[in-house]
MARBAMAR-985855 format. One record per residue: residue number from 1; x, y, z of N, C-alpha, C in turn. Coordinates in nm, 3 decimals, decimal comma. Example, Ala and Ser with C-alpha at 12.3 -4.5 7.8 and 13.67 -1.06 7.14 Angstrom:
2
pt n = 1	n.X = 1,319	n.Y = -0,569	n.Z = 0,780	ca.X = 1,230	ca.Y = -0,450	ca.Z = 0,780	c.X = 1,320	c.Y = -0,330	c.Z = 0,780
pt n = 2	n.X = 1,285	n.Y = -0,225	n.Z = 0,708	ca.X = 1,367	ca.Y = -0,106	ca.Z = 0,714	c.X = 1,290	c.Y = 0,003	c.Z = 0,787
This chain:
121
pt n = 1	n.X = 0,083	n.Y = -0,119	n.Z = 0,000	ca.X = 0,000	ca.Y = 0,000	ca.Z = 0,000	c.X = 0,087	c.Y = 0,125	c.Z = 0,000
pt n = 2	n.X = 0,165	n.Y = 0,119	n.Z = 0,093	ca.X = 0,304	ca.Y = 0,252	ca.Z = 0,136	c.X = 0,373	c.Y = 0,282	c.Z = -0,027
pt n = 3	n.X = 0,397	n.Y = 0,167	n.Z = -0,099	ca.X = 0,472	ca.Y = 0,190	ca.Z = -0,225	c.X = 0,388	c.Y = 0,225	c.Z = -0,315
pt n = 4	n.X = 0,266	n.Y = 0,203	n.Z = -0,319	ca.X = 0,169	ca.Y = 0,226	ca.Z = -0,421	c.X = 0,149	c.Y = 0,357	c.Z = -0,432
pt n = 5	n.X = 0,133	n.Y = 0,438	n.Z = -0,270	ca.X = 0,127	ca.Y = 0,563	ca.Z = -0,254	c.X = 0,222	c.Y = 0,642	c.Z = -0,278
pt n = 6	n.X = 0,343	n.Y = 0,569	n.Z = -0,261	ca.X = 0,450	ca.Y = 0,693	ca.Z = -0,257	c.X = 0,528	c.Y = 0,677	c.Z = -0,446
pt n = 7	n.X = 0,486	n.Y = 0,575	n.Z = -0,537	ca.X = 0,486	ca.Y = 0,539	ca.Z = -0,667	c.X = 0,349	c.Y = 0,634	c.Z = -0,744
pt n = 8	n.X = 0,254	n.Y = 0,690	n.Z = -0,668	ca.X = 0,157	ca.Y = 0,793	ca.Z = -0,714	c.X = 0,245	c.Y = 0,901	c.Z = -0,703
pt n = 9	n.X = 0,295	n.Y = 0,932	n.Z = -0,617	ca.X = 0,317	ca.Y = 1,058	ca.Z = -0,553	c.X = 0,416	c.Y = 1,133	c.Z = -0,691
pt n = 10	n.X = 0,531	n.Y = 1,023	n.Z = -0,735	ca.X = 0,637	ca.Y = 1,053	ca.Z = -0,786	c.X = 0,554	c.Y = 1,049	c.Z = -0,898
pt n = 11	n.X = 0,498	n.Y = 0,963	n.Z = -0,963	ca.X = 0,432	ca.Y = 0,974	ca.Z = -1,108	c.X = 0,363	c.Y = 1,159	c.Z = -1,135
pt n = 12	n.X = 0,264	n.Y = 1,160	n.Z = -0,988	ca.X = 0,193	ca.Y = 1,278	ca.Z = -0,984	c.X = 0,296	c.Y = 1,369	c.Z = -1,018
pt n = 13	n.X = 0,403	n.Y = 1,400	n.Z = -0,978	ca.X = 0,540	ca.Y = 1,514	ca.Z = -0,940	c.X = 0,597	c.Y = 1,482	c.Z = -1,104
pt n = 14	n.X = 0,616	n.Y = 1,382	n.Z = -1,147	ca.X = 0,695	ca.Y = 1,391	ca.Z = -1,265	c.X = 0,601	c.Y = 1,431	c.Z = -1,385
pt n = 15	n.X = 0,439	n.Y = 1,426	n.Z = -1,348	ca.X = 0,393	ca.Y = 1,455	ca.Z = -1,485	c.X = 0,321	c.Y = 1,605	c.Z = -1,455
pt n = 16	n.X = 0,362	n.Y = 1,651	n.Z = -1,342	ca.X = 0,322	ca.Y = 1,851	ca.Z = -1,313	c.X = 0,467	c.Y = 1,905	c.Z = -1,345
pt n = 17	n.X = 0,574	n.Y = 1,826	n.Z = -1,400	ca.X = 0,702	ca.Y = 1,876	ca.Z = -1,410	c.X = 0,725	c.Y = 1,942	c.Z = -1,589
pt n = 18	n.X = 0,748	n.Y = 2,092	n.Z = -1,582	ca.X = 0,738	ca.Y = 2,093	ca.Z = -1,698	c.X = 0,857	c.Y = 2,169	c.Z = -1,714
pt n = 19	n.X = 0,943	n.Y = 2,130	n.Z = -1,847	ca.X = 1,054	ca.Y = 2,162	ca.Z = -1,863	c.X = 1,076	c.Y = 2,220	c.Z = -1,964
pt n = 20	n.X = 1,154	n.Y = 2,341	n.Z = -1,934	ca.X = 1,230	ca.Y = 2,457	ca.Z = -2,057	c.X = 1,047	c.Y = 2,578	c.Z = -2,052
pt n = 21	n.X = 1,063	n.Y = 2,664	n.Z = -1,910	ca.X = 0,958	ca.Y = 2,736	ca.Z = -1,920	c.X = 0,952	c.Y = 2,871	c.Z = -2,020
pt n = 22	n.X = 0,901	n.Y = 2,930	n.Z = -2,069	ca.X = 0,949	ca.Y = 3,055	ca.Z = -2,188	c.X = 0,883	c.Y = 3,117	c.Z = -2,132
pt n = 23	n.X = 0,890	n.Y = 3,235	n.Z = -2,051	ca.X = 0,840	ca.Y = 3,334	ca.Z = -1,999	c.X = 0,832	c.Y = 3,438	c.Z = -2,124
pt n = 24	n.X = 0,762	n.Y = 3,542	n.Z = -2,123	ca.X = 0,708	ca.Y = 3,646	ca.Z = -2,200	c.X = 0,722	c.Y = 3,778	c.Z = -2,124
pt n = 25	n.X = 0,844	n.Y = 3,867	n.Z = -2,133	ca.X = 0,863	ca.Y = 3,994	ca.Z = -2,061	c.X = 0,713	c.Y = 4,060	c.Z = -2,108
pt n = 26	n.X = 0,705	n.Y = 4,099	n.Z = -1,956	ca.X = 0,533	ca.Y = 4,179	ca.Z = -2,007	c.X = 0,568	c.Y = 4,318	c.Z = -2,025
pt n = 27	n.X = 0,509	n.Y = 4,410	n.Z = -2,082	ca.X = 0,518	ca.Y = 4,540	ca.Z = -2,138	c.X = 0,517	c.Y = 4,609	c.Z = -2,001
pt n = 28	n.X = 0,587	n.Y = 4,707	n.Z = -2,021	ca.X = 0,556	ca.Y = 4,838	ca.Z = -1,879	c.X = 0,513	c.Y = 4,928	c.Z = -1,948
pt n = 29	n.X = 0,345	n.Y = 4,971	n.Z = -1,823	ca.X = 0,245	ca.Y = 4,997	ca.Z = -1,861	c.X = 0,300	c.Y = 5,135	c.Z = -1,831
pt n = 30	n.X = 0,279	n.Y = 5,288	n.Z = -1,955	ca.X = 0,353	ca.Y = 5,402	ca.Z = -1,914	c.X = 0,197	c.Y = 5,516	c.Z = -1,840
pt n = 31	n.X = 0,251	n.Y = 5,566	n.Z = -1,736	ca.X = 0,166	ca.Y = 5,692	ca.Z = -1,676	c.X = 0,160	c.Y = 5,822	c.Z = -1,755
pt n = 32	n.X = 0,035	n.Y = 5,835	n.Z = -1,793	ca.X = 0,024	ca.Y = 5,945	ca.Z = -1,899	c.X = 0,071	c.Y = 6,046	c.Z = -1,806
pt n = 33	n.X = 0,022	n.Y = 6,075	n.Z = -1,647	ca.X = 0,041	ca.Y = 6,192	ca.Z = -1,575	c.X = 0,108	c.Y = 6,146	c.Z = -1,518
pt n = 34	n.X = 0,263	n.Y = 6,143	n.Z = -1,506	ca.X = 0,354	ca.Y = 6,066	ca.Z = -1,440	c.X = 0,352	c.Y = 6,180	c.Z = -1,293
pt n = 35	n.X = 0,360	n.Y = 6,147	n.Z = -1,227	ca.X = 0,344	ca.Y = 6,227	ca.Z = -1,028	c.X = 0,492	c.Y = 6,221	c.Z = -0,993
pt n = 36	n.X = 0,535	n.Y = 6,355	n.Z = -0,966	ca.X = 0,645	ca.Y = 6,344	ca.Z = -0,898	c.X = 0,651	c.Y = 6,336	c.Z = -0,771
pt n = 37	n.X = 0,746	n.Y = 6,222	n.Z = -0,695	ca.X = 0,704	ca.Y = 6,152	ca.Z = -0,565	c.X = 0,803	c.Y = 6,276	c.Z = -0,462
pt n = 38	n.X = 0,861	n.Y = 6,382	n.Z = -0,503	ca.X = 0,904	ca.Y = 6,451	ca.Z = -0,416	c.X = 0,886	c.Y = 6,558	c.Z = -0,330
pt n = 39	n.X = 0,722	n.Y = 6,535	n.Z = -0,410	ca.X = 0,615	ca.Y = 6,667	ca.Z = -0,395	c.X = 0,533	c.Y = 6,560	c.Z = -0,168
pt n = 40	n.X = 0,543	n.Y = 6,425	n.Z = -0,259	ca.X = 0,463	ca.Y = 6,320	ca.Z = -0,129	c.X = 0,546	c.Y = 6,347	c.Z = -0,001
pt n = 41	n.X = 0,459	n.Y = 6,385	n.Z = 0,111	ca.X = 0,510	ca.Y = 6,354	ca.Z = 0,248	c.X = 0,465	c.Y = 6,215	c.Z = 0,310
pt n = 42	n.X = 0,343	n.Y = 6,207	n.Z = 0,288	ca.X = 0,306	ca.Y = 6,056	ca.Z = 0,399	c.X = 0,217	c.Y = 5,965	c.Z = 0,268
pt n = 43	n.X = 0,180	n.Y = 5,880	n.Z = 0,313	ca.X = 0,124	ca.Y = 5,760	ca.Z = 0,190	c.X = -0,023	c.Y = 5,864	c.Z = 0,137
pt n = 44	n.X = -0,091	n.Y = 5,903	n.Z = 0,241	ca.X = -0,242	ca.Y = 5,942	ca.Z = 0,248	c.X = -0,225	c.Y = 6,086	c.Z = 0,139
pt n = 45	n.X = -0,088	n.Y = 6,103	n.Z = 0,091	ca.X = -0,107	ca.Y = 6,241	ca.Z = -0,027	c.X = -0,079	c.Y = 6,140	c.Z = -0,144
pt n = 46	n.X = -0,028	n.Y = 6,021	n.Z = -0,140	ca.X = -0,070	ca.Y = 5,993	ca.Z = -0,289	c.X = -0,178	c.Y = 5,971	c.Z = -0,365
pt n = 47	n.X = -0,176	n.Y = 6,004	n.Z = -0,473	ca.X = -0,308	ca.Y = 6,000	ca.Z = -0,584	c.X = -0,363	c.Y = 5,886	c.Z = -0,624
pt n = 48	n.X = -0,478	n.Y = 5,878	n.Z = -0,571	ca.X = -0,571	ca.Y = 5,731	ca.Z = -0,658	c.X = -0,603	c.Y = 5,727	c.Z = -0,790
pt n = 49	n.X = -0,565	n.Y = 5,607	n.Z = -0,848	ca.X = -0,614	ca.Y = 5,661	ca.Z = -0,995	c.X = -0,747	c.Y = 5,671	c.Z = -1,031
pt n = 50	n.X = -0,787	n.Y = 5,714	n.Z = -1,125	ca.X = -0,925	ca.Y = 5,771	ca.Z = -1,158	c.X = -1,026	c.Y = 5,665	c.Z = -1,084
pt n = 51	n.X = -1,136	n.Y = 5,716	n.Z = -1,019	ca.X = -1,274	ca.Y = 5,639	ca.Z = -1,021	c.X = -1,247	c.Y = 5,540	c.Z = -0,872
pt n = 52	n.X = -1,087	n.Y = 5,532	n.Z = -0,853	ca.X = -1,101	ca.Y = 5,529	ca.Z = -0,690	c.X = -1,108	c.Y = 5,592	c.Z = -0,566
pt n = 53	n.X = -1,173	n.Y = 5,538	n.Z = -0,486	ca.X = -1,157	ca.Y = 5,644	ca.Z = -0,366	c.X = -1,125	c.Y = 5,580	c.Z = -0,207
pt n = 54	n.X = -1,064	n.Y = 5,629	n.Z = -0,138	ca.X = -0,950	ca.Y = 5,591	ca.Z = 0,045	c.X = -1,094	c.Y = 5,563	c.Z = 0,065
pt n = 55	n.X = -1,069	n.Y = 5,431	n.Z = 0,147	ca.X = -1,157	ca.Y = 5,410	ca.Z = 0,240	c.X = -1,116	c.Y = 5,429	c.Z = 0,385
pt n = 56	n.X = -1,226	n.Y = 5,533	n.Z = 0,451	ca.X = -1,173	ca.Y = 5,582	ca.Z = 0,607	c.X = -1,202	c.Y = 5,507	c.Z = 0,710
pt n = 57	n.X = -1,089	n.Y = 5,509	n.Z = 0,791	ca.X = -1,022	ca.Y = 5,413	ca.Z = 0,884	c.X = -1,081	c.Y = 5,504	c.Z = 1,052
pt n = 58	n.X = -1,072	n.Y = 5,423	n.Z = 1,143	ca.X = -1,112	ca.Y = 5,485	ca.Z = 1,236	c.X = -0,981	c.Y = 5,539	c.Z = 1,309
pt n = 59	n.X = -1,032	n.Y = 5,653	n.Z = 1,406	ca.X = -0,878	ca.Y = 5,673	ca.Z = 1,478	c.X = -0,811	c.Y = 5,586	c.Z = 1,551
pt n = 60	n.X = -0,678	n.Y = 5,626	n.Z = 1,573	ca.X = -0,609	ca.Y = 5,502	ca.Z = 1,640	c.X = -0,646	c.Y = 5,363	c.Z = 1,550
pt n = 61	n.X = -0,634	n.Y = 5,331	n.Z = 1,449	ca.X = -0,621	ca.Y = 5,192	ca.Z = 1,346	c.X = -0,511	c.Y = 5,151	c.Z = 1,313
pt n = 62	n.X = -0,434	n.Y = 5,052	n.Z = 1,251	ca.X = -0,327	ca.Y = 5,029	ca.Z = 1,175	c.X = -0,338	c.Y = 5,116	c.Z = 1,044
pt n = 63	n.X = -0,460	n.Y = 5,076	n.Z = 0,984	ca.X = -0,458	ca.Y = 5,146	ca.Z = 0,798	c.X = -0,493	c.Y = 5,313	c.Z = 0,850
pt n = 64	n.X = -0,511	n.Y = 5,366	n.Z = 0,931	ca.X = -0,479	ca.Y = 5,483	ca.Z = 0,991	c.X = -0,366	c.Y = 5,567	c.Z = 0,979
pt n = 65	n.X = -0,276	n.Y = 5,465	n.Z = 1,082	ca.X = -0,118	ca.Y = 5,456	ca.Z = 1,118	c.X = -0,078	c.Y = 5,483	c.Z = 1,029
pt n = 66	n.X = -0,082	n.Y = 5,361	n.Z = 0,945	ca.X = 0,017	ca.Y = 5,300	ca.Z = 0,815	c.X = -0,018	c.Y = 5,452	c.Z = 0,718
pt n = 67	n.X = -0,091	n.Y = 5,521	n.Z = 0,687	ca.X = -0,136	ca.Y = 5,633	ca.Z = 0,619	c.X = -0,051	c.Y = 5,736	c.Z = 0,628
pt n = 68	n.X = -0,025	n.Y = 5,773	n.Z = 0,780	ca.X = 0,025	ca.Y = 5,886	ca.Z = 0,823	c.X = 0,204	c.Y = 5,866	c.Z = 0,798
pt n = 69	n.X = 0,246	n.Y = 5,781	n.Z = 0,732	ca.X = 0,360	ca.Y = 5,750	ca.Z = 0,782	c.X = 0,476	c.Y = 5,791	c.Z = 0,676
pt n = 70	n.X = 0,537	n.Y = 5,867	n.Z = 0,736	ca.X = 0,642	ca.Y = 5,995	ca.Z = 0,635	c.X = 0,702	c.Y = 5,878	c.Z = 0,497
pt n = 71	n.X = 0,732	n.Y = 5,905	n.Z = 0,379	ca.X = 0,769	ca.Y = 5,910	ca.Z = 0,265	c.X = 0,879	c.Y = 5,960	c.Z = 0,271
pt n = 72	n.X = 0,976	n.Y = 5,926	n.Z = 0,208	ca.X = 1,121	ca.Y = 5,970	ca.Z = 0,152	c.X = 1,098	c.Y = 6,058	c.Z = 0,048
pt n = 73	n.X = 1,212	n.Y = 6,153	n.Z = 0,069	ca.X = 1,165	ca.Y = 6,264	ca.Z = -0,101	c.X = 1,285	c.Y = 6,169	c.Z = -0,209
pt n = 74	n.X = 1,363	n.Y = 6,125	n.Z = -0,178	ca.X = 1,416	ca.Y = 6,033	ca.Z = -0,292	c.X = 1,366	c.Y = 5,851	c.Z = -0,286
pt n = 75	n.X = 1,316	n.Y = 5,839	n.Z = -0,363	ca.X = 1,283	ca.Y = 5,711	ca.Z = -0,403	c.X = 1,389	c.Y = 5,579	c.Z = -0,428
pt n = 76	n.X = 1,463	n.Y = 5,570	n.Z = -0,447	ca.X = 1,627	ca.Y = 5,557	ca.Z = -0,450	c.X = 1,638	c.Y = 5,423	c.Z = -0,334
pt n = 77	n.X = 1,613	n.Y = 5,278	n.Z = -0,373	ca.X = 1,606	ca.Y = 5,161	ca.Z = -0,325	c.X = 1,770	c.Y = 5,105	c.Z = -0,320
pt n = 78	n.X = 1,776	n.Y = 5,053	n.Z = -0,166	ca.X = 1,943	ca.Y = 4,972	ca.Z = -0,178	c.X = 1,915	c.Y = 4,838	c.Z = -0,137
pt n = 79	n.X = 2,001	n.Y = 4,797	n.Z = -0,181	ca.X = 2,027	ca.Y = 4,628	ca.Z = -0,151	c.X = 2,064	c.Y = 4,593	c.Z = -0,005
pt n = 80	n.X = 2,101	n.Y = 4,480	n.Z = -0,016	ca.X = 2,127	ca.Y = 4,441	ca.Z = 0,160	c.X = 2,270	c.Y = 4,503	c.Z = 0,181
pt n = 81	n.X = 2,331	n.Y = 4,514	n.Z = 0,070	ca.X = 2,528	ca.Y = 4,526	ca.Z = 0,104	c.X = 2,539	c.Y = 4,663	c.Z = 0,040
pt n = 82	n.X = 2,459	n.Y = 4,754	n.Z = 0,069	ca.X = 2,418	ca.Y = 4,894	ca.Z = 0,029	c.X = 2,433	c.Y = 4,953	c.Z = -0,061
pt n = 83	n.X = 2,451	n.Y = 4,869	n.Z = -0,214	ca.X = 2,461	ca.Y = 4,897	ca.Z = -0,371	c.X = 2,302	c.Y = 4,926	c.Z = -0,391
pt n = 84	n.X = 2,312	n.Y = 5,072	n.Z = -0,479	ca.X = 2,177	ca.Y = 5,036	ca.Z = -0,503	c.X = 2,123	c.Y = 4,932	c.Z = -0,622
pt n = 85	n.X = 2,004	n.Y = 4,899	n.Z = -0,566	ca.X = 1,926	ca.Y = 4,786	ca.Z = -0,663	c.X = 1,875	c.Y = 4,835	c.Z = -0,847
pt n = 86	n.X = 1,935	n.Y = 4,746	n.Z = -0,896	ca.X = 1,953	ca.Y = 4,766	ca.Z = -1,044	c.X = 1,795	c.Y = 4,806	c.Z = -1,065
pt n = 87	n.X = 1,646	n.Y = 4,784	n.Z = -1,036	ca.X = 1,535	ca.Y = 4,846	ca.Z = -1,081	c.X = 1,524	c.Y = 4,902	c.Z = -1,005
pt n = 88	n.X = 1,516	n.Y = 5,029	n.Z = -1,058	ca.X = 1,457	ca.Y = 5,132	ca.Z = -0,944	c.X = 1,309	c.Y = 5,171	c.Z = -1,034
pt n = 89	n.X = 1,295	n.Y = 5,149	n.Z = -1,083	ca.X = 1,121	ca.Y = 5,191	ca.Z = -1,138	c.X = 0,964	c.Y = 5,059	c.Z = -1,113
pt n = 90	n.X = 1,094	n.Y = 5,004	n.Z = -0,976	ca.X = 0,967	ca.Y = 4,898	ca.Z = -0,914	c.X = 0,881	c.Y = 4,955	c.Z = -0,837
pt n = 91	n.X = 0,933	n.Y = 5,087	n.Z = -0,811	ca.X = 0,876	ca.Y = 5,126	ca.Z = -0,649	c.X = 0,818	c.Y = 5,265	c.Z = -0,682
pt n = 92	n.X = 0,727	n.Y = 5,302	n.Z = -0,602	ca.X = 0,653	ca.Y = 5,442	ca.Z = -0,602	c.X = 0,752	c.Y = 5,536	c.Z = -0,547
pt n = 93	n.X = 0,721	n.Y = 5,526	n.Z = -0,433	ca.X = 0,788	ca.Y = 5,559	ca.Z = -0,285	c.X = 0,822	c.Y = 5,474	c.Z = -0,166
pt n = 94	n.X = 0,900	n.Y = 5,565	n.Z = -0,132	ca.X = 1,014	ca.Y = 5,483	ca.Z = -0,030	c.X = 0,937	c.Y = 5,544	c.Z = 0,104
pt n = 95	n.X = 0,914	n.Y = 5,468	n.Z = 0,219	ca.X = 0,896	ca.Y = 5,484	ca.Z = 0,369	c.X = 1,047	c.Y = 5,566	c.Z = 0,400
pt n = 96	n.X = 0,998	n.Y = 5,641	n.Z = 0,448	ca.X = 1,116	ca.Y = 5,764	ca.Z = 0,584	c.X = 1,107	c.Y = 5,658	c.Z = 0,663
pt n = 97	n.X = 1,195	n.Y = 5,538	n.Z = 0,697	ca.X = 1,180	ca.Y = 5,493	ca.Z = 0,818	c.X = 1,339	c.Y = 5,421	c.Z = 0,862
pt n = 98	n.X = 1,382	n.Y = 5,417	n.Z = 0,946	ca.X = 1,518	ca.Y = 5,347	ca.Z = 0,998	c.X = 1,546	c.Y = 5,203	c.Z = 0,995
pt n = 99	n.X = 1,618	n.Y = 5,166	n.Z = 0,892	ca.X = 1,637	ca.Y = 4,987	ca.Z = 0,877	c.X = 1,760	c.Y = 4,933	c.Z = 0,915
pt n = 100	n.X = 1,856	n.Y = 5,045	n.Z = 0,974	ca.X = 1,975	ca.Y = 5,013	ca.Z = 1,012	c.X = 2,076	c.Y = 4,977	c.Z = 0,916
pt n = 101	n.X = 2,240	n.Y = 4,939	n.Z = 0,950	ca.X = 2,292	ca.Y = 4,939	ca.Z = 0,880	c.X = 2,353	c.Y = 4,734	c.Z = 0,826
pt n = 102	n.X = 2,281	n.Y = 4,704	n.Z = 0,870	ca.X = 2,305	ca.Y = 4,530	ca.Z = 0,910	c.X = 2,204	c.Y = 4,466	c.Z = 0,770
pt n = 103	n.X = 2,223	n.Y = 4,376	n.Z = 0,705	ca.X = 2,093	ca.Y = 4,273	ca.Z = 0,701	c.X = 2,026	c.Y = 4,219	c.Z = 0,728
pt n = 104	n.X = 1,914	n.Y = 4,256	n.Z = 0,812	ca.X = 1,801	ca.Y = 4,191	ca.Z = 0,945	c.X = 1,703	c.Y = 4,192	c.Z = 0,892
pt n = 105	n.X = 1,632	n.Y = 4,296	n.Z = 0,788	ca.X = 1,494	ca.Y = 4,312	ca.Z = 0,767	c.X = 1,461	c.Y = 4,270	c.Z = 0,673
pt n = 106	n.X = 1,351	n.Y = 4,150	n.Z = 0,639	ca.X = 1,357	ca.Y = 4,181	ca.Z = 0,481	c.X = 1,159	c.Y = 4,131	c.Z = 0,439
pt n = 107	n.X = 1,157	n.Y = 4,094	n.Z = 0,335	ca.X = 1,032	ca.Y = 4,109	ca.Z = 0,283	c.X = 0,898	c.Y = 4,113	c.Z = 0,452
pt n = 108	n.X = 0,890	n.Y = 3,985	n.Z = 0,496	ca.X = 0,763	ca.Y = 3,975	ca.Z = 0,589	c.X = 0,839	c.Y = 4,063	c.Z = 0,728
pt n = 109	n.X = 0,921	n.Y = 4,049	n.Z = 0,727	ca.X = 1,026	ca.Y = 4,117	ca.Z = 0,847	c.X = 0,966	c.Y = 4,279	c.Z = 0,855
pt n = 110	n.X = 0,990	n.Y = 4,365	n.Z = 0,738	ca.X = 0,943	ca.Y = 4,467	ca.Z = 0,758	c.X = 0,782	c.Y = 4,531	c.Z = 0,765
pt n = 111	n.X = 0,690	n.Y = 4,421	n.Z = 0,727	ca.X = 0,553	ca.Y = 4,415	ca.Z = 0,760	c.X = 0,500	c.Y = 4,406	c.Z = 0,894
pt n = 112	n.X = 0,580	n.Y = 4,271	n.Z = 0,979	ca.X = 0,579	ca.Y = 4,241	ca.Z = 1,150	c.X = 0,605	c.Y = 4,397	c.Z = 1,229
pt n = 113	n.X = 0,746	n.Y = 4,438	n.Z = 1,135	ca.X = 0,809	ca.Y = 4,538	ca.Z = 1,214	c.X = 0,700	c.Y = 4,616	c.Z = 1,258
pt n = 114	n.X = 0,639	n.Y = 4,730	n.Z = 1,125	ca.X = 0,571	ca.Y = 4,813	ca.Z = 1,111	c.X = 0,436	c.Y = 4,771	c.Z = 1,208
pt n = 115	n.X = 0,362	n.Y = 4,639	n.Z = 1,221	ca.X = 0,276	ca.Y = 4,622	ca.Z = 1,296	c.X = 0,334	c.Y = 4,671	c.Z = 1,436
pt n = 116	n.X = 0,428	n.Y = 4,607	n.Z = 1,431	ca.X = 0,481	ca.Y = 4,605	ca.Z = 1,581	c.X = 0,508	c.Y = 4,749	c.Z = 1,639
pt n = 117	n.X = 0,531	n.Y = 4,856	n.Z = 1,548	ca.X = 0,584	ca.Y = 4,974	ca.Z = 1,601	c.X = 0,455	c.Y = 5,054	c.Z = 1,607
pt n = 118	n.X = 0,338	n.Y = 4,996	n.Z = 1,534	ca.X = 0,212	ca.Y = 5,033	ca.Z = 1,530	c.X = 0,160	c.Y = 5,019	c.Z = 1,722
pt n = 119	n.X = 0,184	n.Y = 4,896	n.Z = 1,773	ca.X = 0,111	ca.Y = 4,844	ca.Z = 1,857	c.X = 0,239	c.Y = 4,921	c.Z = 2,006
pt n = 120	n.X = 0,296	n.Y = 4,999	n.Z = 1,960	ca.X = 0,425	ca.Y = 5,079	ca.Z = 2,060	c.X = 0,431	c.Y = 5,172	c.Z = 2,044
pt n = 121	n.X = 0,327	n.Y = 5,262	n.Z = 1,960	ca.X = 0,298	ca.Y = 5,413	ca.Z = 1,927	c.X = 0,221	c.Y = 5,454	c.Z = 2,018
């Protein structure tokens, strides 16, 4: 029974296995009114695009918090070993916030953080 199952398992795995994938670079989509991000102080001054609108948060909230929370006037992304990162037209704006000079923080790391400094404000 044990071999039968674990002889599915590998069949299952070898025939979802697909080899030589060809990805398709997708087009970058251009901003007719391109926004200059040096004009932004906190998230809550950037512009929605047409036909959306902020949904309001109560006082004292996280999506409150997270709103009020200063913007960098240079946009200007670095790596962990402080080169900056070859795309810089991934990002809107950059958080004003202190990440130190170490490699500690990184993708879910700086989400926890921000909760966490939320729940110490």
């Amino acid at each position: 029974m044990y071999s039968k199952m674990v002889a599915g398992i590998i069949i299952f795995l070898l025939l979802s296995c697909k080899g030589g994938h060809s990805y398709q670079k997708q087009p970058i989509l251009s901003v007719a009114n391109p926004v200059s991000t040096s004009d932004l102080t906190d998230i809550s001054s950037i512009a929605l695009p047409g036909g959306f609108k902020r949904i309001s948060y109560k006082k004292e909230t996280f999506g409150e918090w997270l709103r009020a929370l200063p913007l960098k006037k240079d946009k200007t992304v670095y790596l962990y070993d402080g080169s900056v990162k070859p795309n810089q037209s991934a990002q809107f704006a950059v958080l004003d916030i202190s990440v130190g000079n170490k490699d500690l923080q990184q993708c879910a790391d700086a989400v926890m953080r921000l909760r966490a400094e939320y729940f110490f404000s």
